[in-house]
N, C-alpha and C positions, 0 to 999 in steps of 0.2 A: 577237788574243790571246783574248778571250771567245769567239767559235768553237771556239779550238783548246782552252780548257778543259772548253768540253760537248761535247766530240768524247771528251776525256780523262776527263771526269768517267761518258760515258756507256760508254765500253768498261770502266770499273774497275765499272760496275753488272752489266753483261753478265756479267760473269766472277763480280763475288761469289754473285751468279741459280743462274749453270750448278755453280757449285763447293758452294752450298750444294744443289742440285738432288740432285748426285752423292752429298753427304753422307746427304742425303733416302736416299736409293735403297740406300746403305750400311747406314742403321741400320733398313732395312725387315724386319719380323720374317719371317726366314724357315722358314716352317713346311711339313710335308708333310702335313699334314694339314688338312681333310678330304679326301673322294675317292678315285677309283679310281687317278689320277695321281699322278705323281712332281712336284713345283717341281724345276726347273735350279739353284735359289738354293743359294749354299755358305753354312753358317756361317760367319763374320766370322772371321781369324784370333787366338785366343786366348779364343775367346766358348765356354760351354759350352749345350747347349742339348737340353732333355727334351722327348718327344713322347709322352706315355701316352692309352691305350684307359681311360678311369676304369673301362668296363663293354660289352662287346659282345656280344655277343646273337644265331648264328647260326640257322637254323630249317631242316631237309631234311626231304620227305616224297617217299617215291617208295614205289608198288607195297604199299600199307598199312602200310610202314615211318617211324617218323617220329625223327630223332637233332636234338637239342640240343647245343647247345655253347655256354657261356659261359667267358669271355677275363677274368680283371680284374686289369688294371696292365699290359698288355704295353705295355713301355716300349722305345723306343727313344733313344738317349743321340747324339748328335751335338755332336763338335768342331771348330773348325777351326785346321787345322796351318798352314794358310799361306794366300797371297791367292785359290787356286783350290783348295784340296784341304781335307778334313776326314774326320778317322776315325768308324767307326759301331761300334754296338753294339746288339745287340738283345736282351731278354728276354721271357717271358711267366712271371711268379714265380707264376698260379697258373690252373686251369681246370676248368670239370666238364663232365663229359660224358654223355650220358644216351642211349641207343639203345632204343628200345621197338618190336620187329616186329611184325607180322600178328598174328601168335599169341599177342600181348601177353605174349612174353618181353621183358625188362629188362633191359638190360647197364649199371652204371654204373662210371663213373673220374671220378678227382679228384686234383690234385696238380700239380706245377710243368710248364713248358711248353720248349720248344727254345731257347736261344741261335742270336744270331748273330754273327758279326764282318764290318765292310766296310771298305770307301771309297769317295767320291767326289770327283770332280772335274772342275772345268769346263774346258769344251772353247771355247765363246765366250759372253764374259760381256757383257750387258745395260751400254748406258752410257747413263744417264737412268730415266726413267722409263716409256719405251714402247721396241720392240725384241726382238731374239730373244739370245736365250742358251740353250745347249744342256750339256748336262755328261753323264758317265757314272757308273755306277754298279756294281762290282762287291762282292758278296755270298756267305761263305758261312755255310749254317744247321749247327749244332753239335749232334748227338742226345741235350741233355741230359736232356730230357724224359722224362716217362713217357709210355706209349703209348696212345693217343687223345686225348693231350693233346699229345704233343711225336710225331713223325713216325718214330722210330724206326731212324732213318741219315743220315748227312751229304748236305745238297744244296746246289746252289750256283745263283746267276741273274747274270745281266747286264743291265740296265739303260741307254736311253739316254734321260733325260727331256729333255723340249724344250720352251720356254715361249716364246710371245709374246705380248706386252703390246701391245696396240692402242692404248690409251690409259689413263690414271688409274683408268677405271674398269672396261674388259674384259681379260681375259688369256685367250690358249688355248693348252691344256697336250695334249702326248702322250706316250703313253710306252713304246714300244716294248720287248718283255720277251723273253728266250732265258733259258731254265731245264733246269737238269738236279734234276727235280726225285722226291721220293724215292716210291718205288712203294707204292700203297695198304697192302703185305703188312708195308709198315718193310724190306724188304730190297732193295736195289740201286735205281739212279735211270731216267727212262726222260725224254724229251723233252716240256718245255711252252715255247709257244710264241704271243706275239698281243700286242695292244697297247690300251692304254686312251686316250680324246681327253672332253677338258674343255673347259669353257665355264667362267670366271669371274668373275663381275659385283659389285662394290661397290657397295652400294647409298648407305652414308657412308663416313665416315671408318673408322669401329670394323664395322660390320656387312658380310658378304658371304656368297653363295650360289655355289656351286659344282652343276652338272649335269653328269653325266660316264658311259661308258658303256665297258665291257670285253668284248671278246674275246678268248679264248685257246682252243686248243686244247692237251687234254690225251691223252697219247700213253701211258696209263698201261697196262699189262699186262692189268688186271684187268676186262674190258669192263661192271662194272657203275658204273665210275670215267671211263673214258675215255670220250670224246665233247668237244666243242666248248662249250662253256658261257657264255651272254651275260649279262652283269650292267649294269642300270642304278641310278644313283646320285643321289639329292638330299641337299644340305647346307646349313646353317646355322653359319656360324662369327662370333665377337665379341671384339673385342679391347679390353677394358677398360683396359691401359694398353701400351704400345710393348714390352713385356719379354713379355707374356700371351698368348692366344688359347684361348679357350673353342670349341669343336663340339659339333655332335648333328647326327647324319645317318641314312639309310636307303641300304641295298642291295636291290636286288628282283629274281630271276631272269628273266629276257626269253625263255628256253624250259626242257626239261623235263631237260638237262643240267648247270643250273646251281641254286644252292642259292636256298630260297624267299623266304628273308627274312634281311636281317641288319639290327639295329638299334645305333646304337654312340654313344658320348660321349666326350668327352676334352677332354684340358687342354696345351696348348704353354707353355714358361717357359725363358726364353732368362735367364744367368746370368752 
């Protein structure tokens, strides 16, 4: 009889282990941000949850020309409708933009930036804490923007991100991207196309680093536009409580078709 209770006593631990494990894994904040990658993770259904740029900071210089762009508030807005799927929303409510050429002409704009509308949804979902989970993502961008802030015609992407978690403390993320995206001129769309892979390491509980690198090729009309363009990425993100997640990271061009610098911060808060 004492056998058969620590036999009984020890599978009712096993389970409450694995059931609280799973819970673990449920109420894990999921954020996309930082990085060049997408997270697999769905919002929780009926959880609302904001992902904002507080401030980003991009930098191009080619051929004595040099353009600024700063981004502040582009917010993305994610829900989830059900146990795999959740609706997107995107904004950028404001941007300046600044072009200064050769000839130290100045071009400036300022003012709100593009919408977007999506969804997502997982394709196989993560059980525990280590494991692969993969979901999709489709996206379209809405030209409400002004122009050199907002893109200036409707475009759309496809998304498949893919995460696996090695253990507690690594995950590696990619994310494969098909884009009909909108031509340098703001009129008609033309093919982007490549993928981003991630490295991410917890260093504790609240702190982790992300390193992450993008290729795509842009198919764009305008040959001072199109070319292949490499971006590598280091981040810093911090979760002061389970609802939160604080970043600050860098972009930096890997060759001469990609932009030279981006610097960016933000705030995640799951609702």
């Amino acid at each position: 009889m004492r056998a058969f209770v620590r036999v009984l006593a020890c599978g009712v631990a096993c389970i409450a282990a694995a059931a609280e494990a799973q819970d673990s894994n449920a109420d894990r904040l999921c954020s996309e941000r930082p990085g060049l990658t997408t997270s697999a993770c769905i919002t929780a259904p009926g959880r609302l949850q904001t992902e904002t740029a507080l401030a980003d900071w991009t930098l191009e210089r080619r051929d004595g020309e040099r353009v600024d762009t700063v981004l502040l508030g582009d917010t993305l807005v994610r829900y989830g409708i059900g146990g795999k799927t959740e609706l997107r929303l995107g904004w950028t409510p404001y941007g300046i933009y600044r072009d200064r050429d050769a000839d130290a002409t100045v071009v400036r704009a300022h003012g709100i930036g593009d919408a977007s509308v999506g969804v997502k949804t997982s394709i196989i979902e993560r059980k525990g804490d280590t494991g692969l989970a993969l979901s999709v993502i489709a996206t379209a961008s809405l030209p409400v923007g002004r122009r050199s802030i907002g893109t200036g015609d409707w475009g759309a992407s496809f998304e498949l991100p893919v995460t696996y978690r090695t253990s507690e403390k690594v995950s590696l993320q990619a994310t494969p991207i098909v884009a009909a995206a909108v031509d340098n001129d703001g009129r008609g769309r033309h093919a982007l196309y490549g993928s981003a892979v991630e490295v991410e390491y917890s260093l504790n509980d609240t702190v982790k680093t992300d390193v992450s690198a993008q290729l795509t090729h842009d198919d764009d009309p305008d040959p001072m536009v199109r070319g292949t363009p490499a971006l590598g990425s280091v981040a810093l993100s911090w979760q002061p409580g389970k609802n939160t997640q604080l970043d600050l990271g860098t972009n930096v061009g890997l060759n001469r078709a990609a932009s030279d610098l981006e610097i960016f911060a933000g705030v995640s808060r799951r609702f």
